[in-house]
Backbone as XML, in Angstrom:
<?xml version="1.0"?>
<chain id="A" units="angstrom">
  <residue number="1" name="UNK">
    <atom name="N" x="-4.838" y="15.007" z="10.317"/>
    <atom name="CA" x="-5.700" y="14.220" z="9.445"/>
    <atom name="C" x="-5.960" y="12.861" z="10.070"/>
  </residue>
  <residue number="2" name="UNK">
    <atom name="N" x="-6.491" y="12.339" z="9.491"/>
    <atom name="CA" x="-7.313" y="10.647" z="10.048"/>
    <atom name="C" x="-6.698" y="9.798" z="9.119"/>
  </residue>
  <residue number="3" name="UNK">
    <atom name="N" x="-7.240" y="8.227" z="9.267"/>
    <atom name="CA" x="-6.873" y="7.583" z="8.114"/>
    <atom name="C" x="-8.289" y="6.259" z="8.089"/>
  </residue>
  <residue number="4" name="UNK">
    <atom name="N" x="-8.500" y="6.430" z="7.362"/>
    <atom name="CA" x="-9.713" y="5.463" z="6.914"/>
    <atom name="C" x="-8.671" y="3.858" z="6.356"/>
  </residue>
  <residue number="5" name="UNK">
    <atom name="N" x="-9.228" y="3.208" z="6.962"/>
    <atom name="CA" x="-8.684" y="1.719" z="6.586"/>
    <atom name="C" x="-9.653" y="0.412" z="5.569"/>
  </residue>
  <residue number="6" name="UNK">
    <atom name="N" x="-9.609" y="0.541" z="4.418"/>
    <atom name="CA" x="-10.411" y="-0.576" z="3.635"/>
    <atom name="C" x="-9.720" y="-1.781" z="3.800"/>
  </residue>
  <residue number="7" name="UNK">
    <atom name="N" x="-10.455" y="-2.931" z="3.883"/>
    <atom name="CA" x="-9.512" y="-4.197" z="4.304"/>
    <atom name="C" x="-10.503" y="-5.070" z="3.889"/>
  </residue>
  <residue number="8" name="UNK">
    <atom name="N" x="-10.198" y="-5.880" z="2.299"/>
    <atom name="CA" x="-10.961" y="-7.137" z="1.561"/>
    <atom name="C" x="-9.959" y="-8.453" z="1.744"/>
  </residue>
  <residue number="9" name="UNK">
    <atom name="N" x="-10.861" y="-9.412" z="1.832"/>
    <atom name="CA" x="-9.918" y="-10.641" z="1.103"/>
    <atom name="C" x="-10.053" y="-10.839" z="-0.161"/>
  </residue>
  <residue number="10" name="UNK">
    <atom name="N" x="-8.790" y="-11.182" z="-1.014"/>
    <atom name="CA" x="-8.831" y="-11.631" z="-2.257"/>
    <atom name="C" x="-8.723" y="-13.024" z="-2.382"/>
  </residue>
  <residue number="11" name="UNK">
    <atom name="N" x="-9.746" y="-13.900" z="-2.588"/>
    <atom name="CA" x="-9.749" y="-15.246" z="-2.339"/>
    <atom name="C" x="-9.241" y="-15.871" z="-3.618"/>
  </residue>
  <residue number="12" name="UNK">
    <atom name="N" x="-9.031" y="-15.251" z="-4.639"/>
    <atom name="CA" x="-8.500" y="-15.480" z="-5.699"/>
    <atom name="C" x="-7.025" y="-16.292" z="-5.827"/>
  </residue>
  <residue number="13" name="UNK">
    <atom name="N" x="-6.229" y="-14.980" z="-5.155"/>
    <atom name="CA" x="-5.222" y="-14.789" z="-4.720"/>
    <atom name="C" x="-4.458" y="-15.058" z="-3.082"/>
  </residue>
  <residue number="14" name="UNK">
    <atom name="N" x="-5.553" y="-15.635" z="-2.399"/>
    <atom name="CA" x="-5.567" y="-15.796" z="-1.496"/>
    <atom name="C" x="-4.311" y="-14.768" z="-0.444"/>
  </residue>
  <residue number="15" name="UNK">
    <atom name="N" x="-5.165" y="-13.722" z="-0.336"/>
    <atom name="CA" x="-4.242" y="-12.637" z="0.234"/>
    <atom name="C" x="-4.989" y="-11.321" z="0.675"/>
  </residue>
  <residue number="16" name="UNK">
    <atom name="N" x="-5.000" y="-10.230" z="1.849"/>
    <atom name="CA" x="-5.368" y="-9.295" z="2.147"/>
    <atom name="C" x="-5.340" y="-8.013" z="1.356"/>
  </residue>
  <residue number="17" name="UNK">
    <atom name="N" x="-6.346" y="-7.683" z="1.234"/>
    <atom name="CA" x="-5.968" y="-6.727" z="0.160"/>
    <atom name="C" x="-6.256" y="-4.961" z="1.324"/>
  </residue>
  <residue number="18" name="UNK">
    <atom name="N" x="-5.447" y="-4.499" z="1.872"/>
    <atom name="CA" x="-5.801" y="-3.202" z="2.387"/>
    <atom name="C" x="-5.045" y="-2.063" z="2.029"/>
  </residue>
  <residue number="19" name="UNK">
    <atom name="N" x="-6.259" y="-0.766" z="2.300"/>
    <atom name="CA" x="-6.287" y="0.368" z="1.133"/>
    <atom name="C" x="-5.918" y="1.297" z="2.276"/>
  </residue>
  <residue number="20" name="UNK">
    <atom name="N" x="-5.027" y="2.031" z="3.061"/>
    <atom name="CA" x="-5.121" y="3.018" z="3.695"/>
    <atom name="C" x="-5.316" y="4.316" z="3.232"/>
  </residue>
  <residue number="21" name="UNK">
    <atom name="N" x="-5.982" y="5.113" z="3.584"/>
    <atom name="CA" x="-6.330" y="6.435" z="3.194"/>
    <atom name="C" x="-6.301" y="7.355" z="4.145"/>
  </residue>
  <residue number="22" name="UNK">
    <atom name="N" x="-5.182" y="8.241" z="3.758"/>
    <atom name="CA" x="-5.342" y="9.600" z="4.476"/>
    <atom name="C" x="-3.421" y="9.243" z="5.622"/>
  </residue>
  <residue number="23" name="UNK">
    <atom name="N" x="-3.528" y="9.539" z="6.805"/>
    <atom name="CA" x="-1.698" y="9.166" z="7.251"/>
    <atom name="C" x="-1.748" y="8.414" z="8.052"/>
  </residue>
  <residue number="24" name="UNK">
    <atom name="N" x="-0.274" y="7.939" z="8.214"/>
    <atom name="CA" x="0.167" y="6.671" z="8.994"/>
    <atom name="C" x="0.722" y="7.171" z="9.929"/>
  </residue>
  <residue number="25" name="UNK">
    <atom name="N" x="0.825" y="7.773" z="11.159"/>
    <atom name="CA" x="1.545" y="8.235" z="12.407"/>
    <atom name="C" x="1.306" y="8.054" z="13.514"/>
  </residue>
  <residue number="26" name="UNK">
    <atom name="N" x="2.063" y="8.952" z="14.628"/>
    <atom name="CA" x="2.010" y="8.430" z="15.562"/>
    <atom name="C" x="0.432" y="8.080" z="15.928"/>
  </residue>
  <residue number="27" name="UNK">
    <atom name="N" x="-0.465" y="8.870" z="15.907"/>
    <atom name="CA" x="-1.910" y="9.208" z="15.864"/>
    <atom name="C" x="-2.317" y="7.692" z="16.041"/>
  </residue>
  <residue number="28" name="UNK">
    <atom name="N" x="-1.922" y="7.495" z="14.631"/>
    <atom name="CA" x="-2.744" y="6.374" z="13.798"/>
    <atom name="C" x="-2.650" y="4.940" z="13.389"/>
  </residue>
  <residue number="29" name="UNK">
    <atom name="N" x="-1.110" y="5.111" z="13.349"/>
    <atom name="CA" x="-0.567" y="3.429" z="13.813"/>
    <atom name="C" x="-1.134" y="2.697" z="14.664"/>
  </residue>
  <residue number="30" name="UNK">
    <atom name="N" x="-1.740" y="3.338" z="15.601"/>
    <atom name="CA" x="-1.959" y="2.432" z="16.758"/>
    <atom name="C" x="-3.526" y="1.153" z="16.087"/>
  </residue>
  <residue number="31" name="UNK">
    <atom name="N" x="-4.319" y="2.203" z="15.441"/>
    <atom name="CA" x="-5.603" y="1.736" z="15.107"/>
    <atom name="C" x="-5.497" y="0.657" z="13.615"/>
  </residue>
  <residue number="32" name="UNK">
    <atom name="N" x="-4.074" y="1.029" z="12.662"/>
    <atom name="CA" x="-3.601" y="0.547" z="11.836"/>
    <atom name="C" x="-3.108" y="-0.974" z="12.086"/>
  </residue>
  <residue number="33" name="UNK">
    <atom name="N" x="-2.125" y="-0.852" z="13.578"/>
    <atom name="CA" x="-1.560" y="-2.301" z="13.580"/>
    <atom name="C" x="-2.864" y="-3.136" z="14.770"/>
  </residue>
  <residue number="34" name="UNK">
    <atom name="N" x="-3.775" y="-2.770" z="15.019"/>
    <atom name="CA" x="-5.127" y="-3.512" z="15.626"/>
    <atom name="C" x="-6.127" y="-3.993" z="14.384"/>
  </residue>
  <residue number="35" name="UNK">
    <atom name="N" x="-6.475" y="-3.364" z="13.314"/>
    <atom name="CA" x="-6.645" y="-3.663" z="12.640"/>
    <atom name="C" x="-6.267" y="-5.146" z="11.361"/>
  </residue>
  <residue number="36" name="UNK">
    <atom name="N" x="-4.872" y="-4.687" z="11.392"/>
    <atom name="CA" x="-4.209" y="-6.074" z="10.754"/>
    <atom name="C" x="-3.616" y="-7.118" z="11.938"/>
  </residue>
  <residue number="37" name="UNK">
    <atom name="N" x="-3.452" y="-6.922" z="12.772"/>
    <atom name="CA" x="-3.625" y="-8.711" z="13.968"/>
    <atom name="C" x="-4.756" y="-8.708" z="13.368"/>
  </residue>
  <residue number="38" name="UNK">
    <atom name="N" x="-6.174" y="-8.179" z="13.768"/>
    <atom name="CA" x="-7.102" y="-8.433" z="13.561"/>
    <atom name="C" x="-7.438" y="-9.840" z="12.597"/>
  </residue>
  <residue number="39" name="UNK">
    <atom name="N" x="-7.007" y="-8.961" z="11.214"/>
    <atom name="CA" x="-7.475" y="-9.662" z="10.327"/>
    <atom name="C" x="-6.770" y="-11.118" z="9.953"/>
  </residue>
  <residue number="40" name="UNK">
    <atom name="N" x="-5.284" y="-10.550" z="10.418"/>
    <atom name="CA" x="-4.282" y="-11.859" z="10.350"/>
    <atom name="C" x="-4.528" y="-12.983" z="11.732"/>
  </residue>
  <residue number="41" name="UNK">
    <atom name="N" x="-5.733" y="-12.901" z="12.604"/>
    <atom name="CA" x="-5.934" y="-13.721" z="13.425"/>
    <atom name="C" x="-6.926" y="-14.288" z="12.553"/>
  </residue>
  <residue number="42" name="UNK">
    <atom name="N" x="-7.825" y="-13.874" z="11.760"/>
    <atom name="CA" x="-8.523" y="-14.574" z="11.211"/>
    <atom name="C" x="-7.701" y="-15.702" z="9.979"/>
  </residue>
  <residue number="43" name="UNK">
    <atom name="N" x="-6.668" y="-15.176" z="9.012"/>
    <atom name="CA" x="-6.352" y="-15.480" z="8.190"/>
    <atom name="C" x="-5.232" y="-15.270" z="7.842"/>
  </residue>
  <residue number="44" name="UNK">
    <atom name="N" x="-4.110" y="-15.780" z="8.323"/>
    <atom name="CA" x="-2.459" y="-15.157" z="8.429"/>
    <atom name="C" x="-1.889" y="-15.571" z="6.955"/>
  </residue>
  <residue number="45" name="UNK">
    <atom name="N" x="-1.907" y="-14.909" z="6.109"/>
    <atom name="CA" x="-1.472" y="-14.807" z="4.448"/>
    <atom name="C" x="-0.777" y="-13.967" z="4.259"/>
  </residue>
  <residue number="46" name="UNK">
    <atom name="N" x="-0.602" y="-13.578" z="2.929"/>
    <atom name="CA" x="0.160" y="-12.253" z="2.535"/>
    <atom name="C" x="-0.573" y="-11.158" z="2.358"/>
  </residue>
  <residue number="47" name="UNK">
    <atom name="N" x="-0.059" y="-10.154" z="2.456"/>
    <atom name="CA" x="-0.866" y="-8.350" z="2.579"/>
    <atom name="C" x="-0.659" y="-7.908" z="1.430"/>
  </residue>
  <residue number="48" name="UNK">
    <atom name="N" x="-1.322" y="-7.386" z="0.666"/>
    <atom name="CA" x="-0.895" y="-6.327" z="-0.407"/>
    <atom name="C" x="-1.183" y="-5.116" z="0.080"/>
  </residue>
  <residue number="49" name="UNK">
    <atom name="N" x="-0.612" y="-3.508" z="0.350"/>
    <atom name="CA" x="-0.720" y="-2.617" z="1.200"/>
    <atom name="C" x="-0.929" y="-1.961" z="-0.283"/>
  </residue>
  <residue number="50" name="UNK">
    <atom name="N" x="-1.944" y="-1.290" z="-0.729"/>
    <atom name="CA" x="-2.460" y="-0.047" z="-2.000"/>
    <atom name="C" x="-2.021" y="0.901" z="-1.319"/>
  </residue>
  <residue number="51" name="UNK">
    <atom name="N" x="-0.849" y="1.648" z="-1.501"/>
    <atom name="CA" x="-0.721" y="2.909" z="-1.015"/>
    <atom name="C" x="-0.841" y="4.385" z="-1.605"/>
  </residue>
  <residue number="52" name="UNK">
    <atom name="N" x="-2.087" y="4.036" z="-2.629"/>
    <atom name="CA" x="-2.400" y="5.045" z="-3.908"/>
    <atom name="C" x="-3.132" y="6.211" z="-2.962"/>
  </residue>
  <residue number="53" name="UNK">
    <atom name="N" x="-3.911" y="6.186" z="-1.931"/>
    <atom name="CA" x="-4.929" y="7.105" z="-1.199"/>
    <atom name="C" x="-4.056" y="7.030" z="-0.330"/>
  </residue>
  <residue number="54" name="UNK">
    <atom name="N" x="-2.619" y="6.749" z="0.320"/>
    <atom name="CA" x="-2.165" y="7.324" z="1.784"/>
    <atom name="C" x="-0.743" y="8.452" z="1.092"/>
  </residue>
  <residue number="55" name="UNK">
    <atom name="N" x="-1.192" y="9.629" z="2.235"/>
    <atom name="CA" x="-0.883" y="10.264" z="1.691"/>
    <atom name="C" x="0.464" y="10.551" z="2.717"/>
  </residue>
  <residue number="56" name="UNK">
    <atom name="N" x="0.733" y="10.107" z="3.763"/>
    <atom name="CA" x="1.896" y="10.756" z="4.520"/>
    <atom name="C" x="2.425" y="9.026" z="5.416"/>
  </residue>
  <residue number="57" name="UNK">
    <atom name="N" x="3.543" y="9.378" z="5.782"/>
    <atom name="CA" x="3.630" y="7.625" z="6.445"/>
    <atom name="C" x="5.061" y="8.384" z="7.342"/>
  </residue>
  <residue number="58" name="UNK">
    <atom name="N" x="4.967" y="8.216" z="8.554"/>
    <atom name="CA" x="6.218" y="8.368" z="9.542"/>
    <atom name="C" x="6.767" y="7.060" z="10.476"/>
  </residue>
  <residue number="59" name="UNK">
    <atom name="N" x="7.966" y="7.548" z="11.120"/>
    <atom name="CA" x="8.805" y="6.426" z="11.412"/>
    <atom name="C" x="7.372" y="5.584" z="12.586"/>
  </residue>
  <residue number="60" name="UNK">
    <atom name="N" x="6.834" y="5.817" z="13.131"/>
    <atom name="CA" x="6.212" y="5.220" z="13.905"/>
    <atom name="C" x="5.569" y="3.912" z="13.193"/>
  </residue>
  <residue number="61" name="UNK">
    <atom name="N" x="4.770" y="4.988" z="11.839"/>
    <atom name="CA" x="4.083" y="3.886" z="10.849"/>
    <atom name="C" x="4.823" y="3.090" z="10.050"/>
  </residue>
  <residue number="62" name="UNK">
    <atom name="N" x="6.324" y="3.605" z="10.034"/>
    <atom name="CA" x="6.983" y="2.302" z="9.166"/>
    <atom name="C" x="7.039" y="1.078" z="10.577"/>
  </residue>
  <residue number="63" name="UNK">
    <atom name="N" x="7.145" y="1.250" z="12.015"/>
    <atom name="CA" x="7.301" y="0.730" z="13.040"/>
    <atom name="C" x="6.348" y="-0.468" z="13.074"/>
  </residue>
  <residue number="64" name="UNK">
    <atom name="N" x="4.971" y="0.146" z="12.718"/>
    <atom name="CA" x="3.830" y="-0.850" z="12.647"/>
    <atom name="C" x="4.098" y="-1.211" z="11.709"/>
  </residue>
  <residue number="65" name="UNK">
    <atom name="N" x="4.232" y="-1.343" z="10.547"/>
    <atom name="CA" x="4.532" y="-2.165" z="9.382"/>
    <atom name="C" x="5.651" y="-3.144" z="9.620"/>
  </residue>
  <residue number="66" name="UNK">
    <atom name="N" x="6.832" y="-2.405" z="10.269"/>
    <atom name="CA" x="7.614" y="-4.169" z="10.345"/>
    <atom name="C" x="7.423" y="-4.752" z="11.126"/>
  </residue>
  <residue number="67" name="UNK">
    <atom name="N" x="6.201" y="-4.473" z="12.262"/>
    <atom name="CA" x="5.361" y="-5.955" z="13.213"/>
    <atom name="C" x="4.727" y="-6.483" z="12.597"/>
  </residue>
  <residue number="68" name="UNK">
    <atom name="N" x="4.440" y="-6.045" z="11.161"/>
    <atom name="CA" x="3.216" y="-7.010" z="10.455"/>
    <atom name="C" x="4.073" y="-8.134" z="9.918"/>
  </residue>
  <residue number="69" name="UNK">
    <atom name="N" x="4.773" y="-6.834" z="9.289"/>
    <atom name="CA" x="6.390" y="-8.019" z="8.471"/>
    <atom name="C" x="6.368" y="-9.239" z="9.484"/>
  </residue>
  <residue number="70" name="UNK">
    <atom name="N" x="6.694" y="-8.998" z="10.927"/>
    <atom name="CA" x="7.430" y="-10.124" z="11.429"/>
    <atom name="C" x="6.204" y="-11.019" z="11.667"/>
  </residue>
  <residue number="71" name="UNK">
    <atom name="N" x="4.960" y="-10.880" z="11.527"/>
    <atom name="CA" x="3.733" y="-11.435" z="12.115"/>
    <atom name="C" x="3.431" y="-12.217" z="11.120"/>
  </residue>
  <residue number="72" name="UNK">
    <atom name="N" x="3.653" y="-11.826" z="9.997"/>
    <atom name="CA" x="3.260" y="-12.360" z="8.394"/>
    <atom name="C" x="3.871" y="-13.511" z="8.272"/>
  </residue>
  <residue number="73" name="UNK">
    <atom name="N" x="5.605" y="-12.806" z="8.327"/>
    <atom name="CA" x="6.601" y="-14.002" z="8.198"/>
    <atom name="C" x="6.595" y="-15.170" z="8.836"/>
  </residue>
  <residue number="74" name="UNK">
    <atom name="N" x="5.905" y="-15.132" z="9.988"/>
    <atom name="CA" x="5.833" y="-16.205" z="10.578"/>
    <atom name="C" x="5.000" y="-17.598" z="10.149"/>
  </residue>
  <residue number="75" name="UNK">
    <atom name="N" x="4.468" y="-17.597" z="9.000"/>
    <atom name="CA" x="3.696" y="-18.594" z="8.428"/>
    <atom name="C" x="4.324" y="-18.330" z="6.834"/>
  </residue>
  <residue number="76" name="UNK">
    <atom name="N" x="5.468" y="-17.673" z="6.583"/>
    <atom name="CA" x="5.973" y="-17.333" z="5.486"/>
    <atom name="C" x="5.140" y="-16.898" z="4.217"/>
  </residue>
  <residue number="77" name="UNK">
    <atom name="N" x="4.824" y="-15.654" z="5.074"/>
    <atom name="CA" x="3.735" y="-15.178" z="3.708"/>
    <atom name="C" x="4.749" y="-13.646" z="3.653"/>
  </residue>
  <residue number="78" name="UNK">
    <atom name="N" x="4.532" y="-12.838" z="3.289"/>
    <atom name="CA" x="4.916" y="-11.411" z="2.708"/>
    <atom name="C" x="4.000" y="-10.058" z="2.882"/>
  </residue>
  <residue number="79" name="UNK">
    <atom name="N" x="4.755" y="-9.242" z="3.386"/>
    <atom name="CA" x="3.893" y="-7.876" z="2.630"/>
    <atom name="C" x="4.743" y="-7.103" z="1.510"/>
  </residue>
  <residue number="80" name="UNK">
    <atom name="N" x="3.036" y="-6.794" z="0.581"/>
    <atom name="CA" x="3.746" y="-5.989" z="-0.653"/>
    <atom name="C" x="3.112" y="-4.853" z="-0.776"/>
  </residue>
  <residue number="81" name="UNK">
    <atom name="N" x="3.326" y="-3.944" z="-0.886"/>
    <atom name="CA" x="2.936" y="-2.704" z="-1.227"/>
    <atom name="C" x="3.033" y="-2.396" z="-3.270"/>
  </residue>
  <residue number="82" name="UNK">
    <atom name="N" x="2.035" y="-1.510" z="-2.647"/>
    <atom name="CA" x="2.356" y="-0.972" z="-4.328"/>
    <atom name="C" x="1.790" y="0.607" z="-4.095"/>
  </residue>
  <residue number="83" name="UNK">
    <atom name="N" x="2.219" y="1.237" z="-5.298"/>
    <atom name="CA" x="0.800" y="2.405" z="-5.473"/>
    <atom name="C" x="1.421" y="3.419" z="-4.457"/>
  </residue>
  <residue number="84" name="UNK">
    <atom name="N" x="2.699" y="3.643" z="-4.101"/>
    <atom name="CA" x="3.114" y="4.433" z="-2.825"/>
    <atom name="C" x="3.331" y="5.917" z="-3.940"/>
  </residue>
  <residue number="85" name="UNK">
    <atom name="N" x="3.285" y="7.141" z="-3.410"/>
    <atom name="CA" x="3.680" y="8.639" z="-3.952"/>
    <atom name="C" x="5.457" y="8.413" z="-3.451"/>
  </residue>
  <residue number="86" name="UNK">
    <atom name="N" x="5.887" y="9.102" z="-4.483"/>
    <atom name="CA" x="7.282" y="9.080" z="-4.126"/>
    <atom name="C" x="8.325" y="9.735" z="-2.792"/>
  </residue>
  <residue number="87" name="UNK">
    <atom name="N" x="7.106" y="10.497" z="-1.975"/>
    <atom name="CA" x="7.733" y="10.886" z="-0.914"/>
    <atom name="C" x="7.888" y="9.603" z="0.488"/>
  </residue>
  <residue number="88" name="UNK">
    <atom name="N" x="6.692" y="9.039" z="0.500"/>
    <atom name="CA" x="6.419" y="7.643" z="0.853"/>
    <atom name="C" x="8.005" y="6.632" z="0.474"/>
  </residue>
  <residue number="89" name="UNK">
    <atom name="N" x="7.665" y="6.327" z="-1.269"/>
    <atom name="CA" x="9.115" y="5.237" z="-1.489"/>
    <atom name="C" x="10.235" y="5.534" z="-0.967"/>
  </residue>
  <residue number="90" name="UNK">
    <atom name="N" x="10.809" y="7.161" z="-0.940"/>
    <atom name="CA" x="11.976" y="7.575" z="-0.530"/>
    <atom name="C" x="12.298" y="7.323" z="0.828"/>
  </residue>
  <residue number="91" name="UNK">
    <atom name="N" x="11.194" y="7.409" z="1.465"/>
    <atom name="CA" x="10.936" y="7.059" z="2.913"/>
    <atom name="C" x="11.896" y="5.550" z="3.572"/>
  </residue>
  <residue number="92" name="UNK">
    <atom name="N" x="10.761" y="4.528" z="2.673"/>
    <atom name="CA" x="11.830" y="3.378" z="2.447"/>
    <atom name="C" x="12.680" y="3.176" z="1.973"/>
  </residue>
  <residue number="93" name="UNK">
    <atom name="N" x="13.144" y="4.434" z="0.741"/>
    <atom name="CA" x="14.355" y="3.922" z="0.453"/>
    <atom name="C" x="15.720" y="4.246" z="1.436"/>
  </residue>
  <residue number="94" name="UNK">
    <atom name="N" x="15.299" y="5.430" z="1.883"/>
    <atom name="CA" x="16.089" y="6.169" z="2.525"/>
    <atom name="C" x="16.251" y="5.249" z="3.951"/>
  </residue>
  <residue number="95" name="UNK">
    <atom name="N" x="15.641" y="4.359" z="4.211"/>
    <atom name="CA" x="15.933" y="2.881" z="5.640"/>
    <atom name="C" x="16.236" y="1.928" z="5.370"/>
  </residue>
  <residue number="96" name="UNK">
    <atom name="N" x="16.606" y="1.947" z="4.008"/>
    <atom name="CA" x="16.432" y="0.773" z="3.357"/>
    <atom name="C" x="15.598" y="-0.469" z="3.493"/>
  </residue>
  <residue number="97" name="UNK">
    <atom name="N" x="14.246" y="-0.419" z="3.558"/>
    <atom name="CA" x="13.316" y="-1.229" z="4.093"/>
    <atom name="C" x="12.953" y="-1.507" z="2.827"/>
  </residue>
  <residue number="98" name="UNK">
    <atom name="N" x="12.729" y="-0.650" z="1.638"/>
    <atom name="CA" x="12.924" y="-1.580" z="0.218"/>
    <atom name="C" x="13.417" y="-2.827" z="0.147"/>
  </residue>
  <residue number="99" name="UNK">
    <atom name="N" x="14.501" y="-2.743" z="0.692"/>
    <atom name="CA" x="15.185" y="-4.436" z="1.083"/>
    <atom name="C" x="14.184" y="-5.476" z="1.808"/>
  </residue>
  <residue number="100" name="UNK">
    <atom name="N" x="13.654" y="-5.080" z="2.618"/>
    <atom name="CA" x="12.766" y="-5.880" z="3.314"/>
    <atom name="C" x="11.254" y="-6.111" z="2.612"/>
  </residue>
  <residue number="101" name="UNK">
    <atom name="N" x="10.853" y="-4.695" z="2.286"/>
    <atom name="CA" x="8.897" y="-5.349" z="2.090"/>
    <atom name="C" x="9.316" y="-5.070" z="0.369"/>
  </residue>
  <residue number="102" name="UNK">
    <atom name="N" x="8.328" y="-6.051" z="-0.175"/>
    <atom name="CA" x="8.395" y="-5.893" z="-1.804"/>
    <atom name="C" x="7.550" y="-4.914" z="-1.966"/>
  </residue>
  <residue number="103" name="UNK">
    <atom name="N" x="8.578" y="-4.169" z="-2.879"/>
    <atom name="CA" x="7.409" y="-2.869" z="-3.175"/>
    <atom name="C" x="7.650" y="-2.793" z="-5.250"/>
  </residue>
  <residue number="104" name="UNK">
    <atom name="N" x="6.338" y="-2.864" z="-4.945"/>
    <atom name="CA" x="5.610" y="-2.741" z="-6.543"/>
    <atom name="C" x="5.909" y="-1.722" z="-7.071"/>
  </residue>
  <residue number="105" name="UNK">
    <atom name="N" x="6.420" y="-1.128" z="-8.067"/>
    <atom name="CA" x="6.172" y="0.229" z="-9.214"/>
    <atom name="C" x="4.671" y="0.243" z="-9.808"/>
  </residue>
</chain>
C-alpha cells in the first residue's frame, strides 16, 4: 500500500496539523520524514499526528517519528498524536514510546 500525507497549519493553535493515510514503513518513512523537516524548516512548532486514516505503522515508522520527536524538541514544542486504531497504540505501548509522544484517546 502507499500513504498519502495531508499537512495544514493550524494558526489558531499555532501547530501542524498532519493526516497520514494508508502505512508507515519501511517503503514510506522515507517520504514521511522529508515531508515533516520540510514543513518544520518552514515553521518548527508542535505536530498533532491524526492517526484516524493510517492504517499500519512499523518499527522503521516509529524510527521516523522519534527524529521528529528530537527535531521538534529542539525549540521545545511536542508531538501528539491522536485518533490511532488500537493495533497502532499497542505498538507504542508495547516500546513504551507512550512515555515519550502524547497520545490522545
Amino acid at each position: 500500500m502507499s500513504l498519502n500525507i495531508k499537512v495544514d497549519f493550524d494558526k489558531e493553535n499555532n501547530r501542524w496539523i498532519v493526516i497520514p493515510e494508508g502505512e508507515i514503513d519501511i517503503y514510506t518513512s522515507p517520504e514521511l520524514r522529508k515531508k515533516l523537516i520540510k514543513i518544520l524548516s518552514e515553521n518548527n512548532t508542535d505536530i498533532l499526528i491524526d492517526g484516524e486514516k493510517l492504517e499500519y505503522l512499523d518499527s522503521t515508522g516509529l524510527g521516523t517519528l522519534i527524529s521528529i520527536l528530537k527535531k521538534v524538541r529542539e525549540n521545545n514544542n511536542q508531538v501528539y498524536i491522536e485518533n490511532i486504531k488500537p493495533n497502532i497504540r499497542k505498538l507504542f505501548h508495547i516500546t513504551e514510546l507512550d512515555k515519550v509522544f502524547v497520545i490522545k484517546e
